[in-house]
C-alpha positions as CSV (number, residue, x, y, z in Angstrom):
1,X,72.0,86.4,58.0
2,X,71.4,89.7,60.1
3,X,74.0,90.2,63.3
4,X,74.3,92.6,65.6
5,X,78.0,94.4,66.9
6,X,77.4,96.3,70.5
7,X,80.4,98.2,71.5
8,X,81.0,101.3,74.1
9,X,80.0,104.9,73.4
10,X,83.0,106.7,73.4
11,X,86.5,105.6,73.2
12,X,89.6,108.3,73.6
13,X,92.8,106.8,73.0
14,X,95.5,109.2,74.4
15,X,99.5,108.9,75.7
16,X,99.3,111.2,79.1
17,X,95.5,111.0,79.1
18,X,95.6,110.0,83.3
19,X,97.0,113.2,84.0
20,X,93.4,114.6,82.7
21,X,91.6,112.9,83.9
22,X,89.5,115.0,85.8
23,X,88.8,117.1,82.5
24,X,88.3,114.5,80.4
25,X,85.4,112.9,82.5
26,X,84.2,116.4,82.9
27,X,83.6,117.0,79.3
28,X,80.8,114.0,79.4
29,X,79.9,113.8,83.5
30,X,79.2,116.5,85.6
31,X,81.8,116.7,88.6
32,X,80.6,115.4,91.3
33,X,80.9,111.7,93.5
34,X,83.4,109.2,91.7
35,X,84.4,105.8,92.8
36,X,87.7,104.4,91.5
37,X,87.7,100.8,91.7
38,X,91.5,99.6,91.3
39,X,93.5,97.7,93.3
40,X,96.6,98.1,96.1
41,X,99.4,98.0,93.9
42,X,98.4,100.6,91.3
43,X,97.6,103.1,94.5
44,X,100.6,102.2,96.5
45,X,103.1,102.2,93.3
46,X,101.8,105.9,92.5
47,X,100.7,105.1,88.7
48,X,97.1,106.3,90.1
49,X,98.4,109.7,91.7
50,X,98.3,111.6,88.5
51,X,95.1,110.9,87.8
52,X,94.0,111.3,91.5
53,X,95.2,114.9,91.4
54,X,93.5,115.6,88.2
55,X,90.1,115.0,89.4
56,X,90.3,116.4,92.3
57,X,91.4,119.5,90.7
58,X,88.5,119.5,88.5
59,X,85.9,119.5,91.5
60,X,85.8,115.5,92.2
61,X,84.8,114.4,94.9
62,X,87.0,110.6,95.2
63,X,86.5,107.5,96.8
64,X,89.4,105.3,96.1
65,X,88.5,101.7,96.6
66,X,91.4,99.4,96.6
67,X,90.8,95.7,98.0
68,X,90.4,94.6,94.5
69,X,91.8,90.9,94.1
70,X,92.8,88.7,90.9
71,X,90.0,86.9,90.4
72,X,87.5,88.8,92.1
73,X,85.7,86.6,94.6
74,X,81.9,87.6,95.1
75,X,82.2,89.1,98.1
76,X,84.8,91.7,97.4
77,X,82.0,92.7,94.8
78,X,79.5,93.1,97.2
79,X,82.1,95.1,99.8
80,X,82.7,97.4,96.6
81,X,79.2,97.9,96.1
82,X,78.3,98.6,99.7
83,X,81.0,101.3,99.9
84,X,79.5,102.7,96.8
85,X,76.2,103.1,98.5
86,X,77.2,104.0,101.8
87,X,79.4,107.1,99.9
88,X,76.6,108.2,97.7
89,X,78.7,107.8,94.1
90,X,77.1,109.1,90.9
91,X,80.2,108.0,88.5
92,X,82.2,104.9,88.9
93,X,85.6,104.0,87.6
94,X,87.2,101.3,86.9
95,X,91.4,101.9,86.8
96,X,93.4,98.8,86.3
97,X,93.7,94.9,84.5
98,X,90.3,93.2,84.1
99,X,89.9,92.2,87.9
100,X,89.6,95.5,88.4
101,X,87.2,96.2,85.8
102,X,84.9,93.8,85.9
103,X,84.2,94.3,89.4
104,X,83.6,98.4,88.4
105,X,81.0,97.0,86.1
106,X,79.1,95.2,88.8
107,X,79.4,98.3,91.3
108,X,78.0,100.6,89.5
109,X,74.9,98.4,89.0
110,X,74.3,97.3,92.3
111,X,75.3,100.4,93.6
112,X,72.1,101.7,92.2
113,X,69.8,98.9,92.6
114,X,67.7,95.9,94.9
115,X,69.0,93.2,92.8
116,X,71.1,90.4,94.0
117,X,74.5,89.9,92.8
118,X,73.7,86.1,92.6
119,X,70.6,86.4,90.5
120,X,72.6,88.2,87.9
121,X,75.0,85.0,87.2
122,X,74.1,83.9,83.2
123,X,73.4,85.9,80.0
124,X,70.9,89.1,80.3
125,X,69.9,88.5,83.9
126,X,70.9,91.9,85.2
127,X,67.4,94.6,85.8
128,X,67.4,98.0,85.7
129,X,69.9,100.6,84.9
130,X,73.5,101.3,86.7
131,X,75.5,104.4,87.3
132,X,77.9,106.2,85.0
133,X,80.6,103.9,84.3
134,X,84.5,105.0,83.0
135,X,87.1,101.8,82.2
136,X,90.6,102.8,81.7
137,X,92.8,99.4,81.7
138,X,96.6,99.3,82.9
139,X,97.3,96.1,81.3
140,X,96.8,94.9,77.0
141,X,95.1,92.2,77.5
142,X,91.5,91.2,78.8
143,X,89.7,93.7,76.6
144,X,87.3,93.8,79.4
145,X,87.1,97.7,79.1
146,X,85.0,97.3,76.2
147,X,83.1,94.3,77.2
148,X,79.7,93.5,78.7
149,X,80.8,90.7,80.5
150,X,81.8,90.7,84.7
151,X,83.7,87.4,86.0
152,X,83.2,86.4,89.2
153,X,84.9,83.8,91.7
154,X,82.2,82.2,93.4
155,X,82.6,79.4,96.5
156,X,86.0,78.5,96.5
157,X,87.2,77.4,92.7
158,X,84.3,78.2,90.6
159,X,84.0,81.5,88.3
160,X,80.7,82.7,86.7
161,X,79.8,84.7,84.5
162,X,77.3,87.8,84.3
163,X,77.0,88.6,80.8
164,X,73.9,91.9,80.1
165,X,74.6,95.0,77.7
166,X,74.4,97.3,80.8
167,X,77.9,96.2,81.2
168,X,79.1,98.0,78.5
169,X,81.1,101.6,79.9
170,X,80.2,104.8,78.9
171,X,83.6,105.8,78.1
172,X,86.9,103.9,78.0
173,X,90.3,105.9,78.2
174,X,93.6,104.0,76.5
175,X,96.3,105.1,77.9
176,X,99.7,103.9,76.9
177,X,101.7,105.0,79.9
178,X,99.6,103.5,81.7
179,X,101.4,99.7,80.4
180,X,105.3,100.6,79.5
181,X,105.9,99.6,83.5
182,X,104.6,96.2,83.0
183,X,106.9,93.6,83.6
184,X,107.9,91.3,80.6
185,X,106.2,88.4,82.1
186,X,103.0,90.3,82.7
187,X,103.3,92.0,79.2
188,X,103.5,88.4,77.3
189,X,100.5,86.8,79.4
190,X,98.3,89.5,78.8
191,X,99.1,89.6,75.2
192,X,98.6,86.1,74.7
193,X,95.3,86.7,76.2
194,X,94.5,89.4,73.9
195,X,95.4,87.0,70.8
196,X,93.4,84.3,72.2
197,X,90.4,86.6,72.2
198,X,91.2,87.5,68.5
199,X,91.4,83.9,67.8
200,X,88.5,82.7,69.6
201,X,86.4,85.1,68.4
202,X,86.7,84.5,65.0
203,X,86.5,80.8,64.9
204,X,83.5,81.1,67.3
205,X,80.5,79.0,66.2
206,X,77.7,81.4,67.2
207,X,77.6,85.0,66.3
208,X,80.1,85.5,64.6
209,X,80.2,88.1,61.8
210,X,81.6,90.5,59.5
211,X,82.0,93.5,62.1
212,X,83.6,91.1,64.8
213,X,85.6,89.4,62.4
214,X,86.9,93.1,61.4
215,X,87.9,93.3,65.0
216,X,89.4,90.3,65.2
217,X,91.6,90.2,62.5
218,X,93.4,93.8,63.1
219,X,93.6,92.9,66.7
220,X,95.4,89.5,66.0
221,X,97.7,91.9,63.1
222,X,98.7,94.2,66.2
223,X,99.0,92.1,68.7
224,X,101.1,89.3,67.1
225,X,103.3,92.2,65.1
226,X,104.2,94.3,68.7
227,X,104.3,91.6,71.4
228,X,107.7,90.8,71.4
229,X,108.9,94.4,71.3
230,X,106.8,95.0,74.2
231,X,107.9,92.5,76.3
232,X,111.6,93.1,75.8
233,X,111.7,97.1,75.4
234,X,108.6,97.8,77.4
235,X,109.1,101.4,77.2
236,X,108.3,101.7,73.5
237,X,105.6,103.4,73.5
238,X,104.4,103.1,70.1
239,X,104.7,98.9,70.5
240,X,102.5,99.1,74.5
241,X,99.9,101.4,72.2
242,X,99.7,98.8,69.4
243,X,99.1,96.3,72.2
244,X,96.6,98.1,73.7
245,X,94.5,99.2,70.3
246,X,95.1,95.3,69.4
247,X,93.6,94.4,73.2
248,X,90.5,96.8,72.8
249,X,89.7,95.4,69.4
250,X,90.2,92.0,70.4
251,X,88.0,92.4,73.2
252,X,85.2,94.0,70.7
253,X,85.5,90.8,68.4
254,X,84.9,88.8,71.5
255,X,82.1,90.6,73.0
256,X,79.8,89.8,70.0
257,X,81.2,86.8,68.7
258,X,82.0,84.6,72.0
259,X,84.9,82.8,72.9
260,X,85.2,78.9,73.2
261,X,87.6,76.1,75.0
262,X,90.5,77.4,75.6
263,X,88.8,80.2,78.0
264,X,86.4,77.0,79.1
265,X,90.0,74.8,80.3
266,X,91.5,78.0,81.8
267,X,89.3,78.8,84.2
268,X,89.5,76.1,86.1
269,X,93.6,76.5,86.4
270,X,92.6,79.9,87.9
271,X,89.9,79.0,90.1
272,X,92.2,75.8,91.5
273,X,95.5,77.4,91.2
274,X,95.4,81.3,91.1
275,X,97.3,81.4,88.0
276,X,96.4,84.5,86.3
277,X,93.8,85.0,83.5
278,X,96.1,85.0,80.7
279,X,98.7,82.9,81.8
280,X,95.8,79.9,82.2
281,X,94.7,80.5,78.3
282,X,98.5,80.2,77.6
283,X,99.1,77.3,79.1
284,X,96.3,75.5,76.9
285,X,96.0,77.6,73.6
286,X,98.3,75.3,71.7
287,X,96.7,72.3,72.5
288,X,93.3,73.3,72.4
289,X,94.5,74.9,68.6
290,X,95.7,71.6,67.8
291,X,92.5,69.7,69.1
292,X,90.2,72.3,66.9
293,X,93.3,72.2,63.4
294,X,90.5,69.7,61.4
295,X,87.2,71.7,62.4
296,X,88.5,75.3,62.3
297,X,91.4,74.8,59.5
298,X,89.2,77.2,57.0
299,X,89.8,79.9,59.4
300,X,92.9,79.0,60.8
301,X,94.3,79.4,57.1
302,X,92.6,82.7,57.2
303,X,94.2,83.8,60.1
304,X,97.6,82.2,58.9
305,X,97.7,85.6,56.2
306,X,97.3,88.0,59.4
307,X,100.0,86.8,61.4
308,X,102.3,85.0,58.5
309,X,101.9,87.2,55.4
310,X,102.0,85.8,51.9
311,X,101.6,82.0,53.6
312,X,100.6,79.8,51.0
313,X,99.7,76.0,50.3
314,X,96.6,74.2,51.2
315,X,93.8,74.7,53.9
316,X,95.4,72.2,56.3
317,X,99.1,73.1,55.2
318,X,98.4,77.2,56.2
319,X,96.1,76.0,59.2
320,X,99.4,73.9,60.7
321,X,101.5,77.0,59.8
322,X,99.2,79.2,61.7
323,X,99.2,77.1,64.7
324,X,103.2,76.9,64.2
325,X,103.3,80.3,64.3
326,X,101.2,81.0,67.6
327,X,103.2,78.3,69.2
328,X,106.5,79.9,68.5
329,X,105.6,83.8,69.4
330,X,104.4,81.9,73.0
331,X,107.7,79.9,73.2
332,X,109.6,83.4,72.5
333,X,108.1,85.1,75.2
334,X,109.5,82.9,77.3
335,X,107.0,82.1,79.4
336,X,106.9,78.9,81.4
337,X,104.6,77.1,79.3
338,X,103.9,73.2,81.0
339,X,101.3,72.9,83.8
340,X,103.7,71.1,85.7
341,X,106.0,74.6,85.7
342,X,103.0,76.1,87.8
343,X,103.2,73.5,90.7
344,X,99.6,72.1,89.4
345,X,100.0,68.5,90.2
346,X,99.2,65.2,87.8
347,X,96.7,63.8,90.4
348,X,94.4,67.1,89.7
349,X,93.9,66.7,86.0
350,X,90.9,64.6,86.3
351,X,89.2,67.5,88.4
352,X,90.0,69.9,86.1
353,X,88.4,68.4,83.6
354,X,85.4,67.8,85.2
355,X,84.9,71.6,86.0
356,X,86.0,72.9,82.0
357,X,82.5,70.7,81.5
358,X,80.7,73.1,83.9
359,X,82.0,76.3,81.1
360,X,79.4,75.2,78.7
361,X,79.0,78.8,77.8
362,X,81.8,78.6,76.2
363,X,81.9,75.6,75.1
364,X,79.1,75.7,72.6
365,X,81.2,78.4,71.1
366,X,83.8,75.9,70.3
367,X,84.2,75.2,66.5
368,X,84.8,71.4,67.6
369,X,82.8,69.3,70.5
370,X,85.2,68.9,73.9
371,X,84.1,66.0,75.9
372,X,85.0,65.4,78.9
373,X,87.9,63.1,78.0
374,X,88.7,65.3,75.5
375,X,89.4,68.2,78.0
376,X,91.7,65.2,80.2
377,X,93.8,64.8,77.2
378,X,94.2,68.4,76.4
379,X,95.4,68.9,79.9
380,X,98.0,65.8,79.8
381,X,99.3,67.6,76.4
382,X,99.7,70.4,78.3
383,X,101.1,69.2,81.5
């Protein structure tokens, strides 16, 4: 069956690289206007100085835009994308988790164009061309530096998606140092993201393939081998690398073979509760793991030699190990891991849902049909 695997251009993977910033851009981009899209904390907690100084000191000309919020509602897009036009930029850069760099995605396209943001919601909707775009990610875990995807808050709960292949950087910069001051708490949500990309992606039951399954499968081998180092010695460098290779890979696989439910039943837990990305596909990946064991224990078994090594026994036998497995590198983290432990309260499960059915982008990924009263009971498993 013919496939095709879209990824980014160019990727440098360097410890130190944000100190050179400015002469790493200029190897490719000629110095001139750059917006960094980031966010307050990263500016104010000076892991953005060093590369600050390093462009300017290779003739950059920088506009740091900071109001970048979790979740990025739509309208802090369009403020980003406004200052972008009103300051003349010819590169944009996104420097910081996947809030961050999904809304640098969408600047540098409408910085350079008519279109509105909202006719751009859905897959291959966006026109035209966008500026230079750079993605250099502080956290291992949404993969979104190497993704064509952008998602966006819109109304009060709701995210939506904006999925077109001019989404896809330029260049992306991995950066180590960039991670080892993540706290552990940050470190194991983002991971667990990372490894439900893996996952997802190669259970997925529409374009998946033999270059995404590549992906995949060394991603999920990092990730799940370096997690727990890197939440309790976060300043092992060679562990937050691993973590970030294993999130860059993870978010390849994903790009080109999509993910499913349990990206469908977190969003709503973001878009209700503000709990982060990769905490909210925590909270659920075991139950939505169990829900899929019957329909996706071929693969699970597969996966089951990644993260468990000379496992043995039957399909279902190495499937249930696998999902063992996951379950206990979650439990180790020690992450609060029941809905209730997040204040979201037993009267809103119904709602919740009701909005997973609205993800059917994802859902028709899913290796195993959720109904709506199958999404209820995967959210009183979890709660």
């Amino acid at each position: 069956m013919p496939y095709t695997f879209q990824t980014v251009p160019q990727i440098s993977v360097q410890a130190g690289a944000n100190a050179q910033l400015g002469q790493l851009l200029a190897q490719r981009f000629r110095p001139g206007r750059v917006m960094l899209v980031t966010d307050r904390f990263l500016v104010t907690s000076g892991l953005i100085a060093p590369g600050l100084k390093s462009l300017q000191e290779a003739g950059w000309e920088v506009m740091v835009y900071d109001e970048v919020q979790a979740d990025p509602p739509d309208h802090v897009v369009r403020a980003a994308a406004e200052k972008a036009r009103a300051f003349g930029a010819q590169v944009v850069l996104g420097f910081g988790g996947g809030s961050s760099m999904d809304v640098a995605k969408l600047v540098a396209v409408l910085a350079d164009s008519s279109q509105a943001l909202e006719s751009m919601y859905g897959i291959d909707q966006v026109q035209g061309a966008r500026l230079p775009l750079i993605q250099i990610p502080t956290t291992a875990g949404t993969g979104s530096e190497v993704t064509p995807i952008s998602i966006v808050t819109t109304g009060e709960t709701t995210k939506s998606g904006i999925v077109a292949s001019q989404l896809y950087a330029d260049m992306v910069i991995l950066d180590a140092t960039l991670t080892t001051g993540l706290p552990p708490a940050v470190t194991a949500a983002t991971g667990i993201d990372a490894m439900v990309h893996a996952i997802e992606a190669y259970t997925s039951r529409h374009k998946k393939n033999p270059l995404s399954d590549h992906a995949a499968t060394r991603a999920l081998a990092l990730l799940s081998s370096n997690l727990l180092t890197a939440v309790k010695h976060g300043d092992d460098l060679r562990a937050r690398e691993n973590m970030l290779l294993g999130s860059m890979l993870a978010g390849q696989a994903f790009a080109n073979s999509p993910v499913a439910a349990v990206h469908a039943l977190a969003y709503p837990l973001g878009g209700h509760f503000h709990i982060p990305h990769g905490l909210s596909n925590a909270l659920v990946l075991g139950q939505v793991l169990r829900f899929n064991a019957e329909a996706a224990a071929p693969h699970y078994a597969e996966l089951a030699e990644i993260v468990m090594p000379g496992a043995s026994g039957s399909v279902e036998a190495r499937a249930a190990a696998f999902i063992a497995r996951i379950e206990s590198l979650v439990a180790q983290t020690a992450l609060p891991m029941r809905l209730r432990d997040h204040k979201v309260p037993e009267s809103m499960l119904e709602r919740l849902a009701a909005d997973a059915m609205l993800q059917q982008r994802l859902l028709m990924n899913n290796p195993k049909d959720v109904t709506e009263a199958d999404a209820l009971a995967i959210y009183r498993a979890a709660y």
